[in-house]
Structure formats: C-alpha cells, structure tokens
N, C-alpha and C positions, 0 to 999 in steps of 0.2 A: 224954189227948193224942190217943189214935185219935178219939175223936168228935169232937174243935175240929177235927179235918185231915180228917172228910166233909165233902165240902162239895158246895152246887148251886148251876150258876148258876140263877135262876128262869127268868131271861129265853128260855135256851134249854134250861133239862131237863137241862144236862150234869151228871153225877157226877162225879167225881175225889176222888185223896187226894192227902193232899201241899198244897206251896205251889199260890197260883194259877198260871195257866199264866201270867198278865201278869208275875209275878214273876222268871219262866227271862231270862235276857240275848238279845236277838236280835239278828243282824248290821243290823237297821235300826234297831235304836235305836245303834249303837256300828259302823259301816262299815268297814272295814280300810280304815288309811293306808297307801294305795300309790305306790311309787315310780312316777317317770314312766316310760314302759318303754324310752326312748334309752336311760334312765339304769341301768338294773336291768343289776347287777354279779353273772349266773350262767350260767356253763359249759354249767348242764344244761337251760337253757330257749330251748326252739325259738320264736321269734315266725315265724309264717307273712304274717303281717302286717307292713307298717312301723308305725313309729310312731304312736298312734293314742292319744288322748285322748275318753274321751266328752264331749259338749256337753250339756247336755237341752233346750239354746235351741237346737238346733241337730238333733234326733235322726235326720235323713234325710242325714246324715255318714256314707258308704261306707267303707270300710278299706280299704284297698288292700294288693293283694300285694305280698309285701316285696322282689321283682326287679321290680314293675312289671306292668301287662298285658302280655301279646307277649313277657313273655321269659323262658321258663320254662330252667332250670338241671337238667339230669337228674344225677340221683347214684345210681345201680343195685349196692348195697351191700349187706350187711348189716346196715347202721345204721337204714335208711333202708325207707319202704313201697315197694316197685318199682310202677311205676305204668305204667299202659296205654300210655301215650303213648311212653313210653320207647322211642330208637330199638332197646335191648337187650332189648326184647320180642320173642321171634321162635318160628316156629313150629314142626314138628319138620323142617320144611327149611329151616331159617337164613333165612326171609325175614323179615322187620317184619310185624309183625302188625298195628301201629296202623292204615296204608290200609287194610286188610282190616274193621278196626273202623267206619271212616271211612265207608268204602263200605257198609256194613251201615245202619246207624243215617242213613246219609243218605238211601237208600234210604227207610227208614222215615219218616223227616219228610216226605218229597217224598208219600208217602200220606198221611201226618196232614194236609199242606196243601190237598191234592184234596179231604179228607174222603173217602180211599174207605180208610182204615187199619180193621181188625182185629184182635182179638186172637192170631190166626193169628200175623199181619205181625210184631208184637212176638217171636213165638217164632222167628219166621223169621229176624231181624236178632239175637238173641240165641246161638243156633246157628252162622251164618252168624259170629259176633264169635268165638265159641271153636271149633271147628271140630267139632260136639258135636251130641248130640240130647240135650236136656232136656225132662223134660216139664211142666207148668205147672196142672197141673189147679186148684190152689186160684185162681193169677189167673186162669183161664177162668171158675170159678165167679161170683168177686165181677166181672167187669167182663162176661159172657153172661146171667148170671139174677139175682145180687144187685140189681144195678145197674139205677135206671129205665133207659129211651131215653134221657133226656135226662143223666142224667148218663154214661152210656156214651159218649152223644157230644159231653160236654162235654170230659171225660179223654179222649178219642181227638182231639179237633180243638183244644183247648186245652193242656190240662196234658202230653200227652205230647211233644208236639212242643219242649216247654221245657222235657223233663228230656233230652229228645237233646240238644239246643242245649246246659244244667249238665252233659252227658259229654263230648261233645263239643269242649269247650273248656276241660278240666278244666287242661291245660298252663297257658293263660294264666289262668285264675283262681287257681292253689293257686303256680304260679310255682313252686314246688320239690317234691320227695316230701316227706309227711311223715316226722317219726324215730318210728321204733319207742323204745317202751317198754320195755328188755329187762329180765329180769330181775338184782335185784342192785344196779338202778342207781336216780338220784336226778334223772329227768327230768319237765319238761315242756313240753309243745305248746298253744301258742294261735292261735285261728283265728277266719275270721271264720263267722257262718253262711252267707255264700256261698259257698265253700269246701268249711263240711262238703255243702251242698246239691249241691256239684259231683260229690265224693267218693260222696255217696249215690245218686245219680244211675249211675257207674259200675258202683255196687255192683247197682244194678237191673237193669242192663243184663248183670251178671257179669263187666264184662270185666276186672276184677283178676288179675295172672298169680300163679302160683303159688299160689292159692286151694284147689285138686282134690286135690291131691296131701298126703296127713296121714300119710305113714309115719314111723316113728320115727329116721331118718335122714335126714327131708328137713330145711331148717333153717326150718322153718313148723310143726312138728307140734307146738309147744308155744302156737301162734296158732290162735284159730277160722275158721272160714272166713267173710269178708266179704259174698260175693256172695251174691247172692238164692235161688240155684238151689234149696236146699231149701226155702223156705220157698214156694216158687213149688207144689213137687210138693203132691197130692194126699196130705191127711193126715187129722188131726183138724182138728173144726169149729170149732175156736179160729184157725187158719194164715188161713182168709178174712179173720176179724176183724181179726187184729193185720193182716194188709194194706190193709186199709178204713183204719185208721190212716194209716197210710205213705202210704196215696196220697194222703190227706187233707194230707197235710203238704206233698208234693209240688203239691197243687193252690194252698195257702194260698200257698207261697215262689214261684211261679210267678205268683201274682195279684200278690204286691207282698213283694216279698224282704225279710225283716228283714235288719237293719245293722249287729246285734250282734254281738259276740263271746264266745268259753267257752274254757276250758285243760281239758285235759289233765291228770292230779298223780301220777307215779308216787311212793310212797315207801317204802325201805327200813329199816325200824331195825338200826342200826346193835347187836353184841351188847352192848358195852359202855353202851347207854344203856335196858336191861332195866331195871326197877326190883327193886328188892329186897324180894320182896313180905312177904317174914316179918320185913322191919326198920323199912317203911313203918307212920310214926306218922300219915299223913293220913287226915284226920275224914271222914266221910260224907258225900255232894254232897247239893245240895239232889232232893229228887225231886218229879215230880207225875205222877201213874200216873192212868189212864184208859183207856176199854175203846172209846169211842164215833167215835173220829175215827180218820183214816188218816195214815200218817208222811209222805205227799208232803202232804197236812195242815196241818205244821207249819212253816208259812212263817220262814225268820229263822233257823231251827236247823239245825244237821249232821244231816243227814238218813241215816241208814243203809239203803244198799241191801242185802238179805241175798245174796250174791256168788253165785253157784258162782265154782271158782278161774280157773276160764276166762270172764270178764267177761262180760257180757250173758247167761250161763249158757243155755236150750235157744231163745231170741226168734230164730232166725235157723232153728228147726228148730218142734217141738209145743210147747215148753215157756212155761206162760202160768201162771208164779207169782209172787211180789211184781217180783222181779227185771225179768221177759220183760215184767211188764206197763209198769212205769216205761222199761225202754225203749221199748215200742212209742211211748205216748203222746206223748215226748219224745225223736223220732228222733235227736237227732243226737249225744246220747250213745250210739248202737249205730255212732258215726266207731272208740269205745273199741274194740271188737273189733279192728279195723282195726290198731291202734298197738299194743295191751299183749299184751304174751306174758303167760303162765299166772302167777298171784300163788302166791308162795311165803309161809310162815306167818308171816315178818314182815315181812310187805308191805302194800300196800291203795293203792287207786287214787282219787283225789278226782275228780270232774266239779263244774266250777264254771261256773255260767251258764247251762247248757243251758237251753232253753226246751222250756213245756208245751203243744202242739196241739190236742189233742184228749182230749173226756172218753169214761169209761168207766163199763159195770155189769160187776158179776159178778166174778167167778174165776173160775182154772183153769177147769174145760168149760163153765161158763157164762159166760164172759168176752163180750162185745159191746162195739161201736165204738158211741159214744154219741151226741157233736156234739162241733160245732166248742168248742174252748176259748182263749179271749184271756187269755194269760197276762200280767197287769199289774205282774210282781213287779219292782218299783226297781233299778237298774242303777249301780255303782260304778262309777270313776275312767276305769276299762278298757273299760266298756261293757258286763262282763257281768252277767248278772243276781244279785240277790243269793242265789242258791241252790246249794248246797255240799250236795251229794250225796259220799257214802264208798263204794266195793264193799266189804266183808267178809263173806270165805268164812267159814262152818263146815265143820266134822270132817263127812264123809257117816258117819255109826252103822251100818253093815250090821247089826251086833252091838250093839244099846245098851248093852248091860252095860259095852262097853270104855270110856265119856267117863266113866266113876268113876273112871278111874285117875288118878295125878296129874298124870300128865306128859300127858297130853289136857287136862284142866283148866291147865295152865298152859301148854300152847297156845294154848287160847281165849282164854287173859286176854291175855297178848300180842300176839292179832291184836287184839283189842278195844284194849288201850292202844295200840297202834299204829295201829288208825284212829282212834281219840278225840282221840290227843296233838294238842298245839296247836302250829303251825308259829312259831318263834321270830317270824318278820316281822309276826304275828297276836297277840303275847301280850297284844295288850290290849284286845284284843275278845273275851273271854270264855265267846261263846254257849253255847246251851244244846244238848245231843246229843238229837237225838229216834231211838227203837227201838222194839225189844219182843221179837216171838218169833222171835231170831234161830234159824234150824238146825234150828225145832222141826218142822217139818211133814215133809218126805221123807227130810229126813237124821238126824231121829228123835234128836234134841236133848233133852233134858229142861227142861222150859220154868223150873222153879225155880233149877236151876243154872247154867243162861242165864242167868238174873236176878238172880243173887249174883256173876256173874262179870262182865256188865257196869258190874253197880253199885260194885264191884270198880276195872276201869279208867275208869271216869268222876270216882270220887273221889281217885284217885292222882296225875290231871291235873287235876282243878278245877275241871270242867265237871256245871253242873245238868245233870239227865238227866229228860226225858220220855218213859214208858215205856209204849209203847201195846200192852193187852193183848189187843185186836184181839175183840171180844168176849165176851171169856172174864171172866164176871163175878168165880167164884172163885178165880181169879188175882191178879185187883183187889184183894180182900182182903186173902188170905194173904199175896200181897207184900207190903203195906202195914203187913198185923201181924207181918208181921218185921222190917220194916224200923224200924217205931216202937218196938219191941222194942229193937233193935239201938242205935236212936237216943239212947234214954234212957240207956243204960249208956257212952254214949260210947265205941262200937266204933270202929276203925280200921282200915286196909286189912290188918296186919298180923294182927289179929285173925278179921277173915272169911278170910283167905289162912292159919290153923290151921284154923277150924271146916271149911276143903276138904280138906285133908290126913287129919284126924280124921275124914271122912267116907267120903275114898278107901276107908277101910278098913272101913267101919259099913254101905255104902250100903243094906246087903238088911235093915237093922234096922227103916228108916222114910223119908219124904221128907226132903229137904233142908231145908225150912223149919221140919218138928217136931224134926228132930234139933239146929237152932240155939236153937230154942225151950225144951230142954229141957237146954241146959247154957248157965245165964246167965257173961254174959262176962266175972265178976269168976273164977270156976272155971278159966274155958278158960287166964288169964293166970297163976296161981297155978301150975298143972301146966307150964305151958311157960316160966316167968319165965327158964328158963334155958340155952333154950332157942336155938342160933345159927342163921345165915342158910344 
C-alpha cells in the first residue's frame, strides 16, 4: 500500500503520499450557502456594513457603512475598540484630542500637496497626534535609502496624502467602533476593505488611544498594541521589509480601493462539546502529505496560521515567522490585533476573506518584500474571498520534556479540534484543513506528535488533512509509514488517543512514531478493551 500512495505528478516533479491533492474537498468546488446578511439571526455578529450582496456582474459595488457616510455613532465601552475620533479621547488635560490629530495629519497633507513632505514631516504629525517622541528609524531606512527617488516621491506626493485622507475620516468610513473580540465569547465582525484601510491607516499614524499603556491592570493588557510605533523603531533587518509590505498595500488601495469584504470569527468551545477521545470510534481522515508547497499554497482549504496566543504573534514588533509573515503580506488581517483579546486554549480565531498584496522570499532574517501580488481567489455570496485562514496557538516548550505529559497533549488536541471543527451553518462543505509543523520551530514542538495529534483532531471532525512538512523529507516518510501503518489495522481516534497516554509515560524509550510502530493495534485494544473514558 505505501508504494501505490508514492506518487509524482510528472508534469511538475511534485512528490506526495497519500490521496491526490485534487481529491481533498475545496470551498470552490462546494461554497458555503450563505444566508442573506438582513436575514442572518445572531446576537454575536457585528456587520460594519449594511446589507450587501456580491454581484460579479457588477464587482465595482461599494459597501457602504452601516450608519451611512457622515454619521458616525461613538460607543466608548468596553465592548467596543475606542477610536481616535471619539469625542471621549482626551488628553491628560481633559481636552479632545481628535483637533489636535486633525491639525497634525492636516498639516501634513498640506506638505504632501506642495510636494515639499519628508520623512521628518511624517514623524512630526505622528508626535504632534500622541503627544510623544517616537522614534522611526526602520521607516527612515525603507522610505531615505531603500527607496529609488522615484518611488520616495511617489509615497510622499501620492500614497501618503491618501492614507491621511483613510485616517482622517476614519468616523465616516467605519460609522461606528468596531467590537472587540473578548475572550469566552462567540463573536463576529465584517467589514469592508475600506474600513480595514481606514483603520490601518490610523494604526500608521498610531493614533489609537490606549494602545501604550500594557500593565496588568489596564483593561488592554490582554490586547496587542495596534499602532505602528514599534515596528516603525529601528530593529532587525526583517521590520524594513514587512514595511515595504504595508506600504505596498497602502499604495495599491490608494490607486484603486478593492470593494471587498472579510469577518472577523472569534470561537469558544464550549466544555461540554469536548469529544471523548478514549470513546471516539471515528476512522482516520483522508491524508495527503508533502514537503514542497507552502500552507497559504493551499488555495480552497482551512488554512492554519500557527498563532502565538496573542494574534498576529511579534508582526507589529521583529517577529517574521509563518505567522508575522501571512500577516504582513495580507495586511488586513493585522485589523485581528485590533479586535481579539489573547486566545485561551479552547478558542481560535477564523479570518475569512482577507486578501493577498504582495509576494515574498525568505524567512525569519531572510525574509524580503518581493512584488506586487494579484490575488485572484473567487469571492462568495458576501463578497469575501474564498480563503478561511484559523489562528492556532501551541504550548511555548521552555522545557520540551513537559508536551509528554497528558494533559499538554490533550491540550493541543483540543485547540486543534477546536480550530478544525466545522461550524454547523458549513456542515456541508466539507473541505479539506491544510498544516504541518505546527509549534515546532521556537516553541520547540516535537514535530511527530504534532502530527499524531492533528491527525487526531481532523479525523474526529471529518475533515481530509494536507500536511505540509515544509521541507523535511524524512518526516514525509515516517509520517506516512505510520500512518499507512495505522491505516491498514483500522485505527480510530480512540486508539491513537491510548497510543498518547501509553507514551506519556515511555517517551525517553523512542520516537512517537517507532513506539506506535512497534505495538500493533490489535495489542493496544486487547490491553485496554476495558478500559473507560
């Protein structure tokens, strides 16, 4: 059976085991039936928008905010993102701050218009907006020496004057705060991209209030900070690039705004909808493992972002690993920061729709801002695109010895079945999860048992899994000779969720894979037949 499941395509040299990848279900072959959104009957979903239907006879259809231009509704809560404009912004002598923003940033357009703006002017209106000295050395870098002439003064006489103008009039564009995500709860937010563009824009400018302040008593120290300011300071040689990004995105939505819209998807599992993993008799998912493609790659499947618990994890500071990089190239899931408080271990956050900018090379310290990228992927009911991105956090290991224990391993499976699960209004679109090495690089993961514990929550929910091993040819393998291992004997989830338990205690004996290898599963069920939940 392992040799019929190596297979190549010739055409293009790929390896894989498993089924073909054409085989996995995609949301374009099978699109969620969406209610109309007048119609949609839920307490916990914020539309920023009014009503709005895509066309594709029609795709230069605006979305309009949901109070209207001109009439922006302040709500200065709890609930809710406090926003610049807010007349309850004030500074530490009770005045409003927004004029003082106003006057900053107008200030600076009125140079951008002259064409006599610099990079200076930017820090100066930046300053001047929070009452601060920051310092900015990475944007000096990419917009003083990165930067031809010409594109310096394309961003200074073009693009910048139109992200003051998306701060600027962030009130009449988004028409209310958004809601925060908090934790515990079962919300979500849809918006349009002009919106997040408005919202991004602010965030460039930093003038988000309560952004500075991260003590453990303020009611923000469990949210990242939105504004740009770190990623602005002088750092590693990666902070320039993911900025070449960002401004790149800023230049494209500035040249001709897309008209799309993305949600938001906070979701909590509930305890009572745990599965029971030592009682679960579901069969094995389909798999197709490969070492050669990348997870944003996998166009059509649930795409896993590997999290930190704090969304967009260090992209707003140095940090430029799977995570930092999917957001750079697709700003406007870094709105997420903005909204979700810290994900607790049965939570996980969906981005649906966001769009892709710009390409990339490299990793971590070799990362570089590549070109422009036209993201062409097909847009459902709503307008968003069809890509369903998951945040899931792993365990950080200081100590790897400690994910042997059980109750770390049935951690993980539970953030894993809880981003995998399929939302009831989805159950009949099936698609396939695309992963691989979740946890395993900084937070020192063990990549086998990542790999028995997703394959774990993807077959308990009944979702094919494509599991990209990012390289790693003998991973390819060995996964695959377990899994066909596992296959033949007609393993169940009940069964791999003994072989974890039985190992908790063995681990120092051998790998995860030789230790399943070498107690076939008619054994493992005999010893434990009598075993309860």
């Amino acid at each position: 059976m392992a040799n019929e499941n190596f297979q190549m395509d010739m055409a293009s040299d790929e390896i894989f085991h498993g089924v073909p990848l054409t085989d996995i279900p995609t949301l374009f072959q099978t699109p969620p039936v969406l209610s109309d959104m007048q119609d949609l009957d839920d307490r916990g979903h914020t539309f920023m928008i009014k009503p709005f239907k895509y066309d594709a006879s029609n795709p230069n259809l605006d979305p309009e905010p949901i109070h209207g231009m001109g009439n922006y509704h302040d709500i200065w809560d709890d609930e809710h993102v406090r926003m610049a404009c807010s007349p309850l912004h004030l500074t530490n002598d009770r005045t409003p701050r927004w004029p003082i923003i106003q006057s900053a940033l107008a200030e600076l357009k009125q140079k951008c218009d002259e064409k006599i703006a610099t990079v200076n002017d930017i820090k100066i209106a930046i300053d001047k907006s929070n009452g601060t000295n920051f310092e900015i050395g990475s944007l000096q870098q990419v917009l003083n020496q990165d930067y031809s002439d010409d594109q310096r003064a394309y961003f200074m006489s073009f693009t910048l004057p139109k992200m003051v103008s998306f701060a600027l009039e962030v009130g009449n564009i988004c028409s209310q705060p958004p809601p925060l995500l908090n934790i515990k709860t079962n919300r979500t937010v849809t918006m349009s991209q002009r919106q997040a563009a408005s919202l991004l824009a602010c965030g460039f400018f930093c003038i988000f209030p309560h952004q500075f302040n991260r003590k453990i008593d303020n009611k923000y120290h469990s949210y990242q900070s939105f504004n740009f300011n770190h990623l602005f300071r002088r750092g590693s040689a990666c902070q320039p690039e993911k900025l070449k990004c960002i401004l790149h995105y800023f230049k494209r939505v500035s040249e001709d705004m897309p008209k799309g819209v993305f949600s938001f998807r906070r979701f909590s599992l509930p305890d009572e909808w745990i599965p029971k993993w030592k009682e679960s008799q579901a069969p094995l998912c389909k798999i197709h493992i490969r070492t050669d493609r990348s997870i944003e790659e996998m166009h059509g499947l649930l795409q896993v972002d590997f999290a930190n618990e704090y969304i967009g994890g260090g992209v707003m500071r140095e940090g430029i690993t799977q995570e930092e990089i999917r957001f750079t190239v697709c700003p406007e899931m870094l709105i997420s920061i903005l909204v979700c408080e810290v994900m607790l271990s049965h939570e996980c956050i969906l981005l649906i729709g966001c769009e892709q900018f710009t390409t990339y090379s490299g990793y971590a310290d070799t990362f570089k801002f590549k070109d422009n990228f036209i993201d062409t992927t097909p847009k459902e009911s709503w307008g968003r695109k069809l890509c369903h991105v998951v945040a899931m956090d792993a365990i950080e290991f200081k100590d790897p010895a400690t994910q042997y224990t059980f109750e770390n391993m049935r951690r993980e499976l539970i953030k894993a079945y809880t981003c995998f699960r399929i939302p009831k209004s989805m159950e009949k679109c099936m698609f396939g999860v695309a992963t691989g090495n979740w946890g395993c690089g900084a937070f020192n993961g063990d990549l086998q048992l990542k790999a028995i514990i997703q394959l774990m929550a993807a077959s308990e929910v009944g979702r094919p899994l494509v599991y990209i091993t990012w390289h790693d040819q003998t991973l390819l393998e060995s996964f695959w000779i377990v899994y066909d291992y596992l296959a033949n004997q007609q393993a169940t989830v009940k069964d791999l969720c003994i072989y974890l338990q039985l190992y908790s205690m063995n681990h120092k004996q051998s790998g995860l894979f030789d230790y399943i290898l070498n107690v076939p599963v008619s054994s493992l069920r005999e010893a434990y037949k009598n075993d309860s939940a």
